[in-house]
N, C-alpha and C positions, 0 to 999 in steps of 0.2 A: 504494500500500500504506500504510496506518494504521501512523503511528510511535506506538510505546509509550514512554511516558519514560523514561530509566534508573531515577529513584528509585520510579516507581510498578512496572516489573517487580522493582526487588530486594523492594519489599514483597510483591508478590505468589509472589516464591520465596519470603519469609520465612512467610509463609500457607500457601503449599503443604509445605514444610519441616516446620512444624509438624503438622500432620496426618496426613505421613509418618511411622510407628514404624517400620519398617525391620527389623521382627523377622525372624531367620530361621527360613528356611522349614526341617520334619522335617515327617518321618510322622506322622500320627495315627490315630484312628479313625476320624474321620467330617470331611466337608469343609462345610462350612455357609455354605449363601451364601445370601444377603438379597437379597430381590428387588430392581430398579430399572429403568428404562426403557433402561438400557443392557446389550444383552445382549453384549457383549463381557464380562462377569461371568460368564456361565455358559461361555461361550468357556473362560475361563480356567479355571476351577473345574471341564471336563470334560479339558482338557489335565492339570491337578492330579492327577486319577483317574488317567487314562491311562500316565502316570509313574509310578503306584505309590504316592501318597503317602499315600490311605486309600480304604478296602475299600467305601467308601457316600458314598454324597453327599445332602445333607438341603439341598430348595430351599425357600425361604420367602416369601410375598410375597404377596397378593392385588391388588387394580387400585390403581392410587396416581391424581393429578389427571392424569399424563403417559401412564399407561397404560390408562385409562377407554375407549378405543377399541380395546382387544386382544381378539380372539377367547375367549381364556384367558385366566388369571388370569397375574402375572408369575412365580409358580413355578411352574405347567405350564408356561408359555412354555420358561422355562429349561431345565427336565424336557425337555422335545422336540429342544432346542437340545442338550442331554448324550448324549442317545440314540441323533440324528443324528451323533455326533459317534463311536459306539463304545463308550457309557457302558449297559451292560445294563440291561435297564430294574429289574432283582430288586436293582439295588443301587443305588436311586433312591429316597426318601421324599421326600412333596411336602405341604408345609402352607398349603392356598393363603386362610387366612382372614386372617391379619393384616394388617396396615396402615398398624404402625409397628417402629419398630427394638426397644421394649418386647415385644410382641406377636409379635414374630418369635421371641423366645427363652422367652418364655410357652409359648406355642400350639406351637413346636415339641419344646421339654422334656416336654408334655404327650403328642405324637405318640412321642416316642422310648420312655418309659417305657412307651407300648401297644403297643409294638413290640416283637414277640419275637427273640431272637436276637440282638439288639446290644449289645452293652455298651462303652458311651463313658464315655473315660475324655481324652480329648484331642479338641480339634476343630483346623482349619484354619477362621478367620474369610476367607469374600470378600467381598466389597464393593469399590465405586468407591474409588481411592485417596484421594482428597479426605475420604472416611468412615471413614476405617480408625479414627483414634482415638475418634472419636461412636461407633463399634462396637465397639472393645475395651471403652471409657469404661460402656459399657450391658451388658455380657457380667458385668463384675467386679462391678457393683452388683446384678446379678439373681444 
């Protein structure tokens, strides 16, 4: 087994540490999750629903360089992964064009305002935890 150094894992908690916001979790209106080649993202973000913690879930994403060999795009993917999971599909919006973290909050703001009947006023951010703050960080400048 591969020893890790001590000082090279505490930098690398202090890197993960950092990227960690640790906000807590409530309810909101809508769950927004960012595609990525890991669908334990949507895992989570259908468990999110399931619990109650908002009424829709908005998947984002198109093929990125890791997911250029997927059937779908990575917010269908996800979509499929929520729906297998117990996630209705009437309470699912899918923006499957973008293909950055900019474009995810673009092109899905664009979907929500054509979208009858929801009015967002609070989101739930998913993403890989390692993303959380490059996604809060891109949420608050757009």
């Amino acid at each position: 087994m591969p020893f890790i150094e001590e000082e090279l894992l505490k930098d690398a908690d202090l890197l993960w540490s950092y990227h960690r916001m640790n906000h807590q979790l409530k309810k909101a209106d809508c769950i927004f999750v960012l595609g990525s080649n890991d669908t334990r993202v949507a895992i989570h973000a259908a468990e999110l629903y399931n619990k109650g913690y908002a009424p829709l879930l908005l998947f984002s994403g198109a093929r990125g360089v890791l997911t250029k060999e997927w059937p779908k795009t990575e917010a269908e993917t996800f979509a499929q992964i929520a729906i297998d999971r117990g996630v209705p599909s009437e309470n699912i919006l899918v923006e499957p064009l973008s293909t950055n973290t900019g474009e995810n909050i673009r092109f899905s703001h664009d979907l929500l305002c054509k979208s009858k009947g929801f009015e967002i006023k609070s989101m739930i951010l998913v993403q890989k935890p390692y993303m959380e703050r490059r996604t809060f960080a891109t949420f608050k400048k757009q």
